[in-house]
C-alpha positions as CSV (number, residue, x, y, z in Angstrom):
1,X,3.2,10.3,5.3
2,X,5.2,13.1,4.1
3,X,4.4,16.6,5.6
4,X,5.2,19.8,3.4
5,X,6.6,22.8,5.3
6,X,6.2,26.7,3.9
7,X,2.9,28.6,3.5
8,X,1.4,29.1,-0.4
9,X,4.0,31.6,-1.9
10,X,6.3,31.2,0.7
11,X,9.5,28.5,2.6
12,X,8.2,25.9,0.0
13,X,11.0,23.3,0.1
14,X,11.3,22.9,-3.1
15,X,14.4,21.3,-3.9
16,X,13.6,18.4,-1.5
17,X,10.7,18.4,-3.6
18,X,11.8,17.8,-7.0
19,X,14.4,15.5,-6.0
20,X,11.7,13.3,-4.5
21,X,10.5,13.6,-7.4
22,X,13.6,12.0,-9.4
23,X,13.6,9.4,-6.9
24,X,10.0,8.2,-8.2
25,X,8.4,8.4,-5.1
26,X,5.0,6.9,-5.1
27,X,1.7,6.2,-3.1
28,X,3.1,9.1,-0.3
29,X,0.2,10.5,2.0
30,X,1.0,14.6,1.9
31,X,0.0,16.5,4.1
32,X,1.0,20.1,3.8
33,X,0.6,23.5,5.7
34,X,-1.6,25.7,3.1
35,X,0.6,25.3,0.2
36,X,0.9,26.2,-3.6
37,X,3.7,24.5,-6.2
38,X,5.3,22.1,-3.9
39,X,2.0,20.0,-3.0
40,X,0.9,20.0,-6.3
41,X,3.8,19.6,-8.2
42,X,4.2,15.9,-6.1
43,X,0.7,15.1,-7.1
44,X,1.2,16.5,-10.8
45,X,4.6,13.8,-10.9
46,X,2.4,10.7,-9.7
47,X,4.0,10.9,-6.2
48,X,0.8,11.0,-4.0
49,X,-2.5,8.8,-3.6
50,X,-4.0,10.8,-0.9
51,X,-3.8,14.1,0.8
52,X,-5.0,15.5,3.8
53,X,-5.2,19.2,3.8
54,X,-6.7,22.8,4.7
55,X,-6.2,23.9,1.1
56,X,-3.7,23.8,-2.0
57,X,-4.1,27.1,-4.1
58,X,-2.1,29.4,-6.4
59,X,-4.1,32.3,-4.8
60,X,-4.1,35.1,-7.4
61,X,-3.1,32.6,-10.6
62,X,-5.8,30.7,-9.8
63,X,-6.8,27.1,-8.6
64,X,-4.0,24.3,-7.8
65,X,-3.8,22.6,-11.5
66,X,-3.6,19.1,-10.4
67,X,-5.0,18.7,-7.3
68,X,-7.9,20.4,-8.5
69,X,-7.7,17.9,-11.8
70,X,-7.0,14.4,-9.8
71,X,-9.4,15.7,-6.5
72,X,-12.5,16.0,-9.6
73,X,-11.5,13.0,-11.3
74,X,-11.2,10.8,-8.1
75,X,-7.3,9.6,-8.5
76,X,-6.6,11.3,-5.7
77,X,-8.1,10.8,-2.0
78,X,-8.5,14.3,-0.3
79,X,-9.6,14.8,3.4
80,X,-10.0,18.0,4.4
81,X,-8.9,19.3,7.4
82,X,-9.7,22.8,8.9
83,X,-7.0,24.8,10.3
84,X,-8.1,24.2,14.2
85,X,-8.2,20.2,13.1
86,X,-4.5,20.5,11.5
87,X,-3.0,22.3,15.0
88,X,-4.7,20.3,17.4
89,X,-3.6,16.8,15.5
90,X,-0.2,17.6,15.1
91,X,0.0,18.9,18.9
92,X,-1.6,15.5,20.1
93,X,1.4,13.7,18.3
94,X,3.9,16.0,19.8
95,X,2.4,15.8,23.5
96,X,2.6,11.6,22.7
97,X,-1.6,11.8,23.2
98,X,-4.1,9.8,20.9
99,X,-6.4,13.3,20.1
100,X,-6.7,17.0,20.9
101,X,-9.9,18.0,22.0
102,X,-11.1,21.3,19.5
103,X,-14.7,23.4,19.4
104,X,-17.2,21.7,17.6
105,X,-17.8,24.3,15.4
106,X,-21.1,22.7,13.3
107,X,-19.4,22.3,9.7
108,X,-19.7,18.5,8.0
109,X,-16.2,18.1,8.1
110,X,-16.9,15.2,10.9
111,X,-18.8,13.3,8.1
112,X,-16.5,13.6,5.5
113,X,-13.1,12.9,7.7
114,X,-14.3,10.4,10.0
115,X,-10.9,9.2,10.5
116,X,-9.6,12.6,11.5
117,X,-13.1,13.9,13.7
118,X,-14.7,12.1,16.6
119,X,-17.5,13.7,18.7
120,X,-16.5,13.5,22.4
121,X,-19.0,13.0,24.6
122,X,-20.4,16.7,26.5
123,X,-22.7,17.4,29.7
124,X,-25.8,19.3,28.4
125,X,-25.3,22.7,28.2
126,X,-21.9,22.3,27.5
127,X,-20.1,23.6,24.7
128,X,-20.0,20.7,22.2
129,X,-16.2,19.1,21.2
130,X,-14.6,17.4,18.7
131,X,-11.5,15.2,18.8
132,X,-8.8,16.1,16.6
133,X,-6.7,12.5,16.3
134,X,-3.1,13.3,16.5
135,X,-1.3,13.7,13.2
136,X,2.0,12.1,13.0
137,X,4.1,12.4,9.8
138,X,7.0,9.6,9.0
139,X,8.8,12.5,7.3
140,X,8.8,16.2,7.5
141,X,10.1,18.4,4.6
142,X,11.1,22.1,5.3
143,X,12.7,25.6,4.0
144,X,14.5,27.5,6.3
145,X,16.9,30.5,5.7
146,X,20.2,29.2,7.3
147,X,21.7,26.4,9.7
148,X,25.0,25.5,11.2
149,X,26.1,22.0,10.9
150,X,25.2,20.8,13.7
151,X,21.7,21.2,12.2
152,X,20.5,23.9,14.3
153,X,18.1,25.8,11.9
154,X,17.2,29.6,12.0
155,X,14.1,31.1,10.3
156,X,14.7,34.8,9.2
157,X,10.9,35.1,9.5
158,X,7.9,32.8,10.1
159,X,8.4,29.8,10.8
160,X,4.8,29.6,9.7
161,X,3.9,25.5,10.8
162,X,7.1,24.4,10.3
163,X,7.9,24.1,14.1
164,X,5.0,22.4,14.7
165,X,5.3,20.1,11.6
166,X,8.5,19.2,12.5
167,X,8.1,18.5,16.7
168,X,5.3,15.8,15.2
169,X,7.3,14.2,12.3
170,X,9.4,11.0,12.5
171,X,12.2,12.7,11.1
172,X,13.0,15.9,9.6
173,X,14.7,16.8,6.5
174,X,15.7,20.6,6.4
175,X,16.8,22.9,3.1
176,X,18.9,26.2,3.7
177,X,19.7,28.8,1.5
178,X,23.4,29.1,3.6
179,X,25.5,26.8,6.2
180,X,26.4,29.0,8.8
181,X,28.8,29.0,11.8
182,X,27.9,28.1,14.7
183,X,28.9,31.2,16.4
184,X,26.7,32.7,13.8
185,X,23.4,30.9,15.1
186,X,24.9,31.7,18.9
187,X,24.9,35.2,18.5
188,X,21.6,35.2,16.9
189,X,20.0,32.5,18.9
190,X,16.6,34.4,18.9
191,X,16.5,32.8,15.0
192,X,16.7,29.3,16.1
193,X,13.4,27.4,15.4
194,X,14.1,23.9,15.1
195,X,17.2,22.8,17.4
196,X,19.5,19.9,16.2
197,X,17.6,17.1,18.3
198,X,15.0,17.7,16.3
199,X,16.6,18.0,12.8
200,X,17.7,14.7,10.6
201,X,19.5,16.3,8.3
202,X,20.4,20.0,6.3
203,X,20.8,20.2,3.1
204,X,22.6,23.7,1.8
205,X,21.1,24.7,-1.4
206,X,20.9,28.5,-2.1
207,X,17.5,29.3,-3.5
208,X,16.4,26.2,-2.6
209,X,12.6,27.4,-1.8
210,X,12.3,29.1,-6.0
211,X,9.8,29.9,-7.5
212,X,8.3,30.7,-3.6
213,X,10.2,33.1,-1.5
214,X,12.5,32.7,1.3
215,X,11.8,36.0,3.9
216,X,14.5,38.4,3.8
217,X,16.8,36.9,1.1
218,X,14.3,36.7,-2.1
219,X,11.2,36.6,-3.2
220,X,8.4,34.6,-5.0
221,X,9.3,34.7,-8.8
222,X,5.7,35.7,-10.3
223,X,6.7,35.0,-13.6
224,X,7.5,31.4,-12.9
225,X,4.7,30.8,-10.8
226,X,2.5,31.9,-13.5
227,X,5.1,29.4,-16.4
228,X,3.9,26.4,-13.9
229,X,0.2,27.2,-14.3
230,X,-0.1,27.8,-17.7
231,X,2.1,24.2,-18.2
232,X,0.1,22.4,-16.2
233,X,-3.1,23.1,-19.2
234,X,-2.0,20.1,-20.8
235,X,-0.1,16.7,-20.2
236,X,2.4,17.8,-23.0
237,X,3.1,21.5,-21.5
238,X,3.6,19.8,-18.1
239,X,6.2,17.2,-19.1
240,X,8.3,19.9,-20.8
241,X,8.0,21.7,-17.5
242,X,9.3,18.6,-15.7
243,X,11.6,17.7,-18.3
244,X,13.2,21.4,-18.1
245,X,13.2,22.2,-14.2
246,X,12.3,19.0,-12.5
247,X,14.6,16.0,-14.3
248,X,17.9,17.9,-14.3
249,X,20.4,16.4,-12.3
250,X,21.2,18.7,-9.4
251,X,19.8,21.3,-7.7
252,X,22.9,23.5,-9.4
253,X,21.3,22.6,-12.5
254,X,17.8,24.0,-11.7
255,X,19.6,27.0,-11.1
256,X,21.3,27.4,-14.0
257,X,18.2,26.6,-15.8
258,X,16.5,29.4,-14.1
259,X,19.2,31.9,-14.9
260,X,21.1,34.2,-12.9
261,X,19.6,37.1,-14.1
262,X,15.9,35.6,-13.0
263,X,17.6,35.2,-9.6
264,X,19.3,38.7,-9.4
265,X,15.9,39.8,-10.2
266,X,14.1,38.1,-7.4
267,X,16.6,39.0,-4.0
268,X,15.9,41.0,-1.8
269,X,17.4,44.6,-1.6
270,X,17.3,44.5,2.2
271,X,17.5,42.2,5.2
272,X,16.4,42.5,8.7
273,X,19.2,39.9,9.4
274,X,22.7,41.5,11.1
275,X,25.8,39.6,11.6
């Protein structure tokens, strides 16, 4: 099980994610925080057999291509979670308990995620509850702003359910834009989200969360979120996507497919970040 860090447009970790991708990853159980391009671009690539989620989308460009396509066609086996179910599993895992009791708040999703929902048994008159089971990833991927390396990460922004994604995960894999000292992190120790005992490993790659944004140094690149969607139409216009951004051999060589002038384009003019 493989949990996806970021929220829609934003902290996707998307360089873990393509070069999962040139691993040939297969049969993974995703499960991401509300996500766009990174959770769909795995199940585009043949990574994922199932996927338990509050909801994949590309917001203003529309539905998520492939997880709409293979959730339709029945390749792929979706559970849907809702977002009380999502924080109450993942907080059962990191408190080491078997479920988190949540409101039952009347929708069907009991019926349709048995193996997520249980009905726990109420006095009458009581409110009635539900039984989140915890939610306990092998692997957690994230997109944070900058670490030292001793793997103490700082978000320059939400941390959105990365903390929480990460406290529950078997281990933790972390992108940054920038290694940083650590008397950097020190004397902004406010930043810190995920301390070293709970981080694997870092991985420094600048613009590492393209085409979403990373909060205070750039942002989403519109134009390529909207060169994804309209490749995904067809199998042919999605394997020239992949065979352009996805199957080059380093993350340096994503970039320089992109093109520095894209990425000049996309940074942010101002940072609430002072060192």
């Amino acid at each position: 099980m493989v949990a996806i860090g970021g929220w829609i447009f934003n902290a996707q970790p998307m360089a873990l994610v393509r070069a999962l991708i040139r691993k040939g990853a297969r049969d993974l159980r995703l499960m991401p925080a509300p996500g766009s391009i990174a959770p769909d671009l795995l199940i585009g690539a043949g990574c994922v057999s199932s996927t338990s989620c509050l909801f994949i989308s590309f917001e203003q460009y529309g539905l998520a291509p492939h997880f709409r396509r293979r959730a339709e066609n029945g390749t792929l086996q979706v559970s849907d979670i809702d977002g009380p179910g999502i924080m109450a599993g993942l907080r059962a895992a990191i408190c080491d308990l078997p479920y988190m009791p949540i409101p039952d708040l009347g929708t069907d999703l009991p019926k349709y995620a048995p193996s997520q929902y249980r009905t726990l048994p109420t006095e009458p008159g009581e409110r009635k509850l539900l039984a989140s089971m915890a939610i306990r990833p092998d692997v957690c991927l994230v997109h944070a702003q900058q670490a030292d390396e001793h793997g103490n990460v700082q978000h320059v922004g939400p941390p959105f359910l990365d903390t929480l994604l990460a406290q529950a995960s078997r281990r933790v894999i972390v992108s940054v834009d920038r290694i940083v000292s650590t008397q950097t992190v020190r004397r902004n120790n406010h930043l810190t989200k995920l301390p070293s005992s709970m981080v694997d490993a870092v991985v420094e790659a600048p613009y590492g969360a393209h085409p979403t944004a990373s909060p205070s140094l750039y942002r989403a690149d519109e134009a390529h979120l909207k060169e994804y969607v309209r490749a995904c139409a067809s199998a042919e216009g999605f394997a020239a996507y992949t065979g352009r951004y996805v199957q080059a051999a380093s993350h340096t060589d994503y970039l320089n497919a992109i093109g520095g002038g894209r990425l000049a384009g996309i940074a942010a003019s101002e940072t609430n970040l002072t060192l």
